[in-house]
C-alpha positions, -999 to 999 in steps of 0.1 A, spaced: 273 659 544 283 637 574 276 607 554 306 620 529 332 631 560 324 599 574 337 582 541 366 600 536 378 594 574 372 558 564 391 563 533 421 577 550 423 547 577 420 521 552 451 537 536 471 543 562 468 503 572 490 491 542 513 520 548 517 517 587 528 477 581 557 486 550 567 512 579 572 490 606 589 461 583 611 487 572 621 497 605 621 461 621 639 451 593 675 466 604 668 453 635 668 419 625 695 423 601 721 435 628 705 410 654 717 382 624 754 390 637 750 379 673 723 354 667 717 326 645 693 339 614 675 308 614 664 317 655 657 346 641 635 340 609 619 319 635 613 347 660 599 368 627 577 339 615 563 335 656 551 371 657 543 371 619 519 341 629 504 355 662 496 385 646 478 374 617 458 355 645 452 389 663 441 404 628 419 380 621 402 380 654 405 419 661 372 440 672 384 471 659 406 495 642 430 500 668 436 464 675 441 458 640 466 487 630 484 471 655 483 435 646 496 445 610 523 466 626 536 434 642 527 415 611 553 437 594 575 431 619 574 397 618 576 395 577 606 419 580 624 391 594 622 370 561 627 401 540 664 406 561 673 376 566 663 346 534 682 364 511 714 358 522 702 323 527 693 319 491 724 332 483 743 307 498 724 275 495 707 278 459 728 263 429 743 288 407 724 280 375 688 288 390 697 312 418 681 339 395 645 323 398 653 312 439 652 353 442 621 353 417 602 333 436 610 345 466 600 383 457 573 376 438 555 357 467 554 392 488 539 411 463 517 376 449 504 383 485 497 412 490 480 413 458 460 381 465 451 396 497 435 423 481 415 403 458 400 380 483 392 403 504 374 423 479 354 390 476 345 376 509 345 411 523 309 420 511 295 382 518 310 373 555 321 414 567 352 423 584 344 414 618 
């Protein structure tokens, strides 16, 4: 019976992880995008893609759960930056004609990701472990 409680603890963390990272890029997201009137967005992105960078470095290198829930809140973060602040980019530098497949691309490669992520993991997860 422990065995089984133990699982579904586990269960619950490993949901919450995605979750907990959309929630903070949601929330950091505003933040960047009202920061974007007072500062240059290109400081900015650059801010995002620092912590974005250190915190995939902290996630990769982290000893437990608690050091990683909180790496991939400041991954999301980070990657709200980009989410706030390329699309008006795109907007104004892509040519008319393929602006449509600028926004594509840049979509797709969040959820491509994410995805990929998941896959991978799934793989080198069972040969190399988490840690």
């Amino acid at each position: 019976m422990k065995r089984v409680e133990k699982r579904r603890d586990e269960m619950k963390w490993n949901e919450m992880k995605p979750n907990e990272m959309t929630l903070q890029g949601k929330a950091t997201s505003a933040a960047f995008a009202e920061a974007s009137k007072h500062y240059n967005a290109m400081r900015l992105i650059g801010v995002g893609l620092a912590i974005w960078t250190s915190a995939v470095v902290i996630c990769a290198a982290s000893p437990g759960f608690y050091t990683l829930l909180i790496s991939r809140a400041l991954m999301g973060a980070g990657e709200a930056s980009f989410l706030a602040l390329t699309a008006p980019f795109i907007d104004d530098v892509a040519p008319p004609k393929s602006k449509t497949v600028w926004f594509a691309m840049f979509y797709m490669t969040n959820t491509a990701g994410f995805a990929l992520g998941y896959m991978v993991g799934g793989i080198l997860g069972p040969v190399v472990g988490w840690r």
